[in-house]
N, C-alpha and C positions, 0 to 999 in steps of 0.2 A: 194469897188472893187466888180463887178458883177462877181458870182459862173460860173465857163464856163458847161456849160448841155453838151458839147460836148463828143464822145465817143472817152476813151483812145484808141491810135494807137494800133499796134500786138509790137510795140516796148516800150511804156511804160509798156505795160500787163506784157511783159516779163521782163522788168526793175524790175517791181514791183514785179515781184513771186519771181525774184530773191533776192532782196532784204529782200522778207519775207523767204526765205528760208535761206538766212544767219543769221538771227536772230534764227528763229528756233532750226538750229545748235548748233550756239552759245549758248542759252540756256539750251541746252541737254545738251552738254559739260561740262558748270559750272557747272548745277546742279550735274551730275553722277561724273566729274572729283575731280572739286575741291568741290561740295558741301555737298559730300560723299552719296546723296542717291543713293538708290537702283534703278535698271532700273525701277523696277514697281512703286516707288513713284515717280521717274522721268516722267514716262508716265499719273499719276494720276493729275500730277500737272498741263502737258502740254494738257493733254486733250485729247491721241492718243496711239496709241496699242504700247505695249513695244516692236516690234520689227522696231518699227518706229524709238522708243529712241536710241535702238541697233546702230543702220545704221546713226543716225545723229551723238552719238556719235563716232560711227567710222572716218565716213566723216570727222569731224569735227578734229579725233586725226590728220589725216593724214595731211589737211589743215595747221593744226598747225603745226606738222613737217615742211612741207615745207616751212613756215613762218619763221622758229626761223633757222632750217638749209639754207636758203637764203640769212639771214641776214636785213631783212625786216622787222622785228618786234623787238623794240628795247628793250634792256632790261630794265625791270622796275624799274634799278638804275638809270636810265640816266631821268625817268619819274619826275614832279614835282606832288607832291598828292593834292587835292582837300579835306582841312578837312572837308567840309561841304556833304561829297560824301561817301558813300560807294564802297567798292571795284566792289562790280556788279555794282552798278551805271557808276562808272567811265570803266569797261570792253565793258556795255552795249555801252556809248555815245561813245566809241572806233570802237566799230562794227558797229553802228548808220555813224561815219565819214569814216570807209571803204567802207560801203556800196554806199556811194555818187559818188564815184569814178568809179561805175559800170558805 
C-alpha cells in the first residue's frame, strides 16, 4: 500500500492535537490521581513544566466528573478484565477507543 506524501487537512491537524491532547490528559491524571506521584515527578516523566501537569490534571478531574455524573463511563463492575493487560494498559486502549469517536 503506497505511503500518501499528501498534507493533512486543518481538520485532520486538528483531529490529531486533539486526540494527542486527550492522551496527554489522561496520562497526567493516572499518574498524579491514581498513580500517586507528585506533580513534579508527574512533569519529569511527561517531559513539561508542572504547571502544565497542574491544568491537565485539572482538566482531566473535571472531564471525568462529567463522565461518571452522565452516566457515560461505565462502572468497572460491569468491565470484563484482560489478564494479560495492566490496568494502564487497559485505561490507556480505553482513551485510545474514545479518542476515535472524535
Amino acid at each position: 500500500m503506497p505511503v500518501s506524501t499528501a498534507t493533512p487537512t486543518r481538520r485532520e491537524r486538528a483531529r490529531a492535537a486533539t486526540v494527542e491532547e486527550i492522551k496527554s490528559t489522561a496520562l497526567a491524571l493516572i499518574l498524579v490521581g491514581a498513580g500517586g506521584f507528585a506533580y513534579e515527578e508527574a512533569a519529569e516523566i511527561c517531559g513539561c513544566a508542572v504547571g502544565t501537569i497542574k491544568s491537565r490534571v485539572a482538566r482531566g478531574r473535571v472531564a471525568l466528573e462529567g463522565l461518571l455524573s452522565s452516566g457515560k463511563l461505565p462502572s468497572r463492575r460491569q468491565h470484563k478484565t484482560d489478564p494479560d493487560k495492566s490496568a494502564l494498559q487497559t485505561i490507556m486502549g480505553e482513551v485510545d477507543e474514545l479518542s476515535r469517536d472524535l
